[in-house]
CHARMM-style PDB file with segment names, atoms N, HN, CA, C and O in Angstrom:
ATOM      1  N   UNK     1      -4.592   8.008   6.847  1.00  0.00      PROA
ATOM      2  CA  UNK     1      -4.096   7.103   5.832  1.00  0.00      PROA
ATOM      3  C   UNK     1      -4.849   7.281   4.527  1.00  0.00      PROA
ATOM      4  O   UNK     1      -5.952   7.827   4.555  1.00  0.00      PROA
ATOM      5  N   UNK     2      -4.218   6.770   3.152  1.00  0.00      PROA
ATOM      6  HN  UNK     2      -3.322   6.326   3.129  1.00  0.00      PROA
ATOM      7  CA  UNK     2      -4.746   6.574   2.300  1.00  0.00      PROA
ATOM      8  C   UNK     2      -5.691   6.047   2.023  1.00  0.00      PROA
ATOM      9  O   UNK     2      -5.957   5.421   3.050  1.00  0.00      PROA
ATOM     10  N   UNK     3      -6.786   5.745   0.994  1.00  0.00      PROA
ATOM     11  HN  UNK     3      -6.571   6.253   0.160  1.00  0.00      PROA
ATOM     12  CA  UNK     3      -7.667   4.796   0.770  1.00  0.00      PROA
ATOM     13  C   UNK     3      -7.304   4.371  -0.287  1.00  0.00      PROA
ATOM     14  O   UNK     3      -7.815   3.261  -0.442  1.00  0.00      PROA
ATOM     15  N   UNK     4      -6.522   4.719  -1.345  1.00  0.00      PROA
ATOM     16  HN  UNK     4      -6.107   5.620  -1.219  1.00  0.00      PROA
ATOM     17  CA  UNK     4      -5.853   3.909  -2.324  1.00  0.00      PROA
ATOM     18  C   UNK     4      -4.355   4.185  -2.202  1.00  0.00      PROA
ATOM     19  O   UNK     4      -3.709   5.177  -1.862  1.00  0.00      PROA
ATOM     20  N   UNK     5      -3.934   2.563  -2.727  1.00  0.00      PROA
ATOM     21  HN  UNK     5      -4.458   1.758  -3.004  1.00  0.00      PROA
ATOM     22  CA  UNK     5      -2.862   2.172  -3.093  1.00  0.00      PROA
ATOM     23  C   UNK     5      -1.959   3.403  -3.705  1.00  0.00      PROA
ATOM     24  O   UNK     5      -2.389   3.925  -4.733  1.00  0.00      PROA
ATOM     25  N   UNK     6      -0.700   3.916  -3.122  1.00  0.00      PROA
ATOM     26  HN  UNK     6      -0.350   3.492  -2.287  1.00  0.00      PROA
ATOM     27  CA  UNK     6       0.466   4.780  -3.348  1.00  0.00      PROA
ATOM     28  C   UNK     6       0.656   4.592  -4.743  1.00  0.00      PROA
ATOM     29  O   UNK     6       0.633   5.543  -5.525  1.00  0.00      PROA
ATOM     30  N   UNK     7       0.848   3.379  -5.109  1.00  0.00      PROA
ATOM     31  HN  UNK     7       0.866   2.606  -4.475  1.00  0.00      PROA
ATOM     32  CA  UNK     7       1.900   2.517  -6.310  1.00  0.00      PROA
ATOM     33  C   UNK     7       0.897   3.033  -7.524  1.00  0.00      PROA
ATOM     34  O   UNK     7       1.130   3.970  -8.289  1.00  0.00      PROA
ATOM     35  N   UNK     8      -0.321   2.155  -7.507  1.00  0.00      PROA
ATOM     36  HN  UNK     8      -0.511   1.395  -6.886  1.00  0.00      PROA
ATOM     37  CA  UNK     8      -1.079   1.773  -8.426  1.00  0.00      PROA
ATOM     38  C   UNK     8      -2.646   2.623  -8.374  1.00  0.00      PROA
ATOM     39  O   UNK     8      -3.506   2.547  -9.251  1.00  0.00      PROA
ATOM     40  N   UNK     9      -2.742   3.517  -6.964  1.00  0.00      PROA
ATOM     41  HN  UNK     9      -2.043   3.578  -6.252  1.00  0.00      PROA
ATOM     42  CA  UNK     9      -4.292   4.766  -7.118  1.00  0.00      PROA
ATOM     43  C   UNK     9      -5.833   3.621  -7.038  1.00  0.00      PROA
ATOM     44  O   UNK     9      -6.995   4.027  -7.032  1.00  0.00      PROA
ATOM     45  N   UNK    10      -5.297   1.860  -6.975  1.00  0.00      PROA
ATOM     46  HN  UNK    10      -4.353   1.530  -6.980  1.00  0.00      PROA
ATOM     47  CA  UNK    10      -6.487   1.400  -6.439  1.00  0.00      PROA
ATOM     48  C   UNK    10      -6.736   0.972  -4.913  1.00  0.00      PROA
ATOM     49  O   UNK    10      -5.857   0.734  -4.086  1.00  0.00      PROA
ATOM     50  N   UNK    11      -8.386   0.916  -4.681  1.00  0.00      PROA
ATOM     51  HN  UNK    11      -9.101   1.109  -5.353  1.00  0.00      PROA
ATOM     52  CA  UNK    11      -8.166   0.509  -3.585  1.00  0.00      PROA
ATOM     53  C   UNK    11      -8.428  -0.870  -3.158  1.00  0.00      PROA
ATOM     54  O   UNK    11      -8.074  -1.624  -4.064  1.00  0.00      PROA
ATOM     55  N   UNK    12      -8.999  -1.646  -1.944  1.00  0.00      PROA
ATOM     56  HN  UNK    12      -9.287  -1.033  -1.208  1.00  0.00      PROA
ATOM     57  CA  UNK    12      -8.927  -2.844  -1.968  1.00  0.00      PROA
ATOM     58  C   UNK    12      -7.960  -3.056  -0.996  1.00  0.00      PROA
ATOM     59  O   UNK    12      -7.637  -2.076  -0.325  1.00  0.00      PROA
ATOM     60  N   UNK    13      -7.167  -4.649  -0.667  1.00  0.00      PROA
ATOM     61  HN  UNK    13      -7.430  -5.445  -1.212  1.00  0.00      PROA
ATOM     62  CA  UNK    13      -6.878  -4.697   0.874  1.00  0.00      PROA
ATOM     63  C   UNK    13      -5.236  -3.970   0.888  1.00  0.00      PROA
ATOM     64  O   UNK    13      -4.209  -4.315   0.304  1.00  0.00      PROA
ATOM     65  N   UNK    14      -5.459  -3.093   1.608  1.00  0.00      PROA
ATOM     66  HN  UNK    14      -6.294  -2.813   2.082  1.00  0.00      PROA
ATOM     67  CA  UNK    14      -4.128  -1.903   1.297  1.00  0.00      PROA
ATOM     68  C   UNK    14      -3.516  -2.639   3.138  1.00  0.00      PROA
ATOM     69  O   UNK    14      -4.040  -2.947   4.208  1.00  0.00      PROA
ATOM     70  N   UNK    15      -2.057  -2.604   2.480  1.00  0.00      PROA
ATOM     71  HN  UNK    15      -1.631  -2.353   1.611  1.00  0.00      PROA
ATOM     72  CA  UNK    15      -1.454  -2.234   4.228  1.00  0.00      PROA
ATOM     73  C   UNK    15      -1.030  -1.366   4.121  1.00  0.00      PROA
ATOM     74  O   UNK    15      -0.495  -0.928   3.102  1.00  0.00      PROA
ATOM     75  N   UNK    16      -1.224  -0.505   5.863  1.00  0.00      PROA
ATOM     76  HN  UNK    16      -1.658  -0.860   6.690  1.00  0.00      PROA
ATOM     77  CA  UNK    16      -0.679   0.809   6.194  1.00  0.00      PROA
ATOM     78  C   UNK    16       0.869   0.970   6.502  1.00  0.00      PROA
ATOM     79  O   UNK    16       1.429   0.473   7.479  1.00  0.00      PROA
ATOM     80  N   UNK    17       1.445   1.697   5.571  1.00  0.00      PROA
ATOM     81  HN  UNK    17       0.990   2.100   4.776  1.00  0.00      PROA
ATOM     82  CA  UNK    17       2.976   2.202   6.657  1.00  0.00      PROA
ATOM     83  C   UNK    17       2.887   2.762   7.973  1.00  0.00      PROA
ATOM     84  O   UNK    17       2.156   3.680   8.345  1.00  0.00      PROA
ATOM     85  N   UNK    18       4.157   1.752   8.977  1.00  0.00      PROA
ATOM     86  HN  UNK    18       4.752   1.006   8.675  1.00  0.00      PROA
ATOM     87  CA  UNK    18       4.030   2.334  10.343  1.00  0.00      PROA
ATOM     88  C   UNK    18       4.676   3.590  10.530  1.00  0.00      PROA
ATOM     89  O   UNK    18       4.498   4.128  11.623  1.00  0.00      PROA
ATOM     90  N   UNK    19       5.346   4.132   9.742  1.00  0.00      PROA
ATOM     91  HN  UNK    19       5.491   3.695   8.854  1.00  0.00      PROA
ATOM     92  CA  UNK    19       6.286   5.196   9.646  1.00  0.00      PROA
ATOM     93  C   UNK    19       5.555   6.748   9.291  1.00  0.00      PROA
ATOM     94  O   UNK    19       5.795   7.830   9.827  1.00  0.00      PROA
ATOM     95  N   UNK    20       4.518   6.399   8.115  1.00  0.00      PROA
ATOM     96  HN  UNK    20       4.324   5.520   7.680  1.00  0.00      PROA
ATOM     97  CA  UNK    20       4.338   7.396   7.131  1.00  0.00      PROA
ATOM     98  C   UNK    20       2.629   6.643   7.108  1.00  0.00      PROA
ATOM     99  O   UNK    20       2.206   5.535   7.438  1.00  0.00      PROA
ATOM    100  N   UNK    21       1.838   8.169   6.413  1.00  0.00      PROA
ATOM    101  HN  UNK    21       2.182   9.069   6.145  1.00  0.00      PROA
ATOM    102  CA  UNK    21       0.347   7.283   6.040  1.00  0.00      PROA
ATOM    103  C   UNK    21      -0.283   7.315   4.643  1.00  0.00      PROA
ATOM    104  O   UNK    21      -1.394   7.594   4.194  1.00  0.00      PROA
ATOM    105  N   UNK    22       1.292   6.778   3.976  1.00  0.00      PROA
ATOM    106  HN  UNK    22       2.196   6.552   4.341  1.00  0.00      PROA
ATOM    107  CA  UNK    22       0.597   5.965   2.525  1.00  0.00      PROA
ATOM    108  C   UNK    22       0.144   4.488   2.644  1.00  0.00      PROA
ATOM    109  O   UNK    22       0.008   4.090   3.801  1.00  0.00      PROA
ATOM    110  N   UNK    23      -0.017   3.939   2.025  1.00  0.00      PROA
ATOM    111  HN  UNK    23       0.094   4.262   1.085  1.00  0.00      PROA
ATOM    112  CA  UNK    23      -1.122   2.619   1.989  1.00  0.00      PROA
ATOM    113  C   UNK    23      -0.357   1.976   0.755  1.00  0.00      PROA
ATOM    114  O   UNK    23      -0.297   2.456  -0.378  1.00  0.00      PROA
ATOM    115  N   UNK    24       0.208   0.807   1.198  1.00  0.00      PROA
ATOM    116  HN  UNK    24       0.160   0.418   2.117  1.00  0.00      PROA
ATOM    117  CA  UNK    24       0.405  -0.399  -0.662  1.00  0.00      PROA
ATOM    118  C   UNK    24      -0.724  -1.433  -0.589  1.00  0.00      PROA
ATOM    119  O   UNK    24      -1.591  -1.529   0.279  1.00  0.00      PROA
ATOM    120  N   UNK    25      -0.521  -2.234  -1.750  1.00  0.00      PROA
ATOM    121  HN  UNK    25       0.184  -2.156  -2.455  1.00  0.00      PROA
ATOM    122  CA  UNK    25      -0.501  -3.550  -2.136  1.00  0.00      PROA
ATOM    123  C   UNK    25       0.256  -4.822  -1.469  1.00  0.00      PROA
ATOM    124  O   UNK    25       1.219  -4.247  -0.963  1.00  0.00      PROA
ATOM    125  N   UNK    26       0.337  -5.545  -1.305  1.00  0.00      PROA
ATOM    126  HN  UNK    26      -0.446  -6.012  -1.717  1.00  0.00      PROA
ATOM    127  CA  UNK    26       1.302  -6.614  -0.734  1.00  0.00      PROA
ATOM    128  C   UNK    26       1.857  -6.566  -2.217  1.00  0.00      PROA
ATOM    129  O   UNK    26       3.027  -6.202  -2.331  1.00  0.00      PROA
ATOM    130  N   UNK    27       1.143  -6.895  -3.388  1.00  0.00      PROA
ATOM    131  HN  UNK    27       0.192  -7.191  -3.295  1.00  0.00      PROA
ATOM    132  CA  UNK    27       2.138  -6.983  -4.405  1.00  0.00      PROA
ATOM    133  C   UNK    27       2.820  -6.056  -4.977  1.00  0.00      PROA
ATOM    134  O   UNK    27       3.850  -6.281  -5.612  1.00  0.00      PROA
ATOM    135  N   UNK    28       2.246  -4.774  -4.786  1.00  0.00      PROA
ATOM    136  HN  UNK    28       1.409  -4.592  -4.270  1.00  0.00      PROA
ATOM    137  CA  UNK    28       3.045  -3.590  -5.007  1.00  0.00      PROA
ATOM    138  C   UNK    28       4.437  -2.613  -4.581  1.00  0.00      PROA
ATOM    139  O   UNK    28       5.077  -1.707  -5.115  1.00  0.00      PROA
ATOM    140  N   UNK    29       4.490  -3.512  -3.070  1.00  0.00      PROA
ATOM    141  HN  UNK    29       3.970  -4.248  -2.636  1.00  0.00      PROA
ATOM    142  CA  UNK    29       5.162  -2.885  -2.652  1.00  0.00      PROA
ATOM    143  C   UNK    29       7.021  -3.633  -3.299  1.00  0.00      PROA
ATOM    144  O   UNK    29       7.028  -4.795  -3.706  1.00  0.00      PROA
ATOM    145  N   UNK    30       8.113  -2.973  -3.296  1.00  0.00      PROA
ATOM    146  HN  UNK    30       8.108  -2.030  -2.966  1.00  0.00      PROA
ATOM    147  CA  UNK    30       9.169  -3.283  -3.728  1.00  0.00      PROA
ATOM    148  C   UNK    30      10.181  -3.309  -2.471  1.00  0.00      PROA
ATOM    149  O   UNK    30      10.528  -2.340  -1.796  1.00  0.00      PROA
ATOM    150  N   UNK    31      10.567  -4.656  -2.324  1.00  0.00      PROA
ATOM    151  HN  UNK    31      10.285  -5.443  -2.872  1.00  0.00      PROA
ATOM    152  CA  UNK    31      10.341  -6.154  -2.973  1.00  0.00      PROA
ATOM    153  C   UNK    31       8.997  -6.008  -2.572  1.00  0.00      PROA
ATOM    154  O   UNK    31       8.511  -5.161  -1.821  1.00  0.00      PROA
ATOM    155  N   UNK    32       8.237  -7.333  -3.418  1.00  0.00      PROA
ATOM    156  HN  UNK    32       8.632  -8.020  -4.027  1.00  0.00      PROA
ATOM    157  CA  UNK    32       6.982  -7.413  -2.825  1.00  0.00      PROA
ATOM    158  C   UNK    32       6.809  -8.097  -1.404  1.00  0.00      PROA
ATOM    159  O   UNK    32       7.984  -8.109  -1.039  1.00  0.00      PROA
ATOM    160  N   UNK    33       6.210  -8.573  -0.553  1.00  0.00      PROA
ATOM    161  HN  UNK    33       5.255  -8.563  -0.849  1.00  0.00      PROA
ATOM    162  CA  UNK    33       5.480  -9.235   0.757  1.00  0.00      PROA
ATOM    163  C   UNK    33       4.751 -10.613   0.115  1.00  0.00      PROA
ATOM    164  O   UNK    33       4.155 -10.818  -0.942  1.00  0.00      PROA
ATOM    165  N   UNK    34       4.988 -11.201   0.924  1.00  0.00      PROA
ATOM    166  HN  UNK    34       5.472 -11.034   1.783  1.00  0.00      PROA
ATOM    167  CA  UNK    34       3.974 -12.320   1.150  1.00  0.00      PROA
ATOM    168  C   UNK    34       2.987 -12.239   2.193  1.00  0.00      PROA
ATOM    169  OT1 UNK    34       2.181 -13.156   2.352  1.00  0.00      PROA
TER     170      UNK     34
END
């Protein structure tokens, strides 16, 4: 997996895709997560 964020290149509390091993944001991702 990543250590930074796909979207935005920071790191900090990233979730992992179960599919693939990029890493988002909860707010980054589109739509975002709660």
């Amino acid at each position: 997996y990543y250590f930074e964020c796909v979207v935005c290149d920071l790191g900090g509390s990233l979730l992992c895709c179960d599919s693939c091993p990029r890493t988002y944001h909860l707010q980054c991702l589109s739509p975002p997560l709660k």
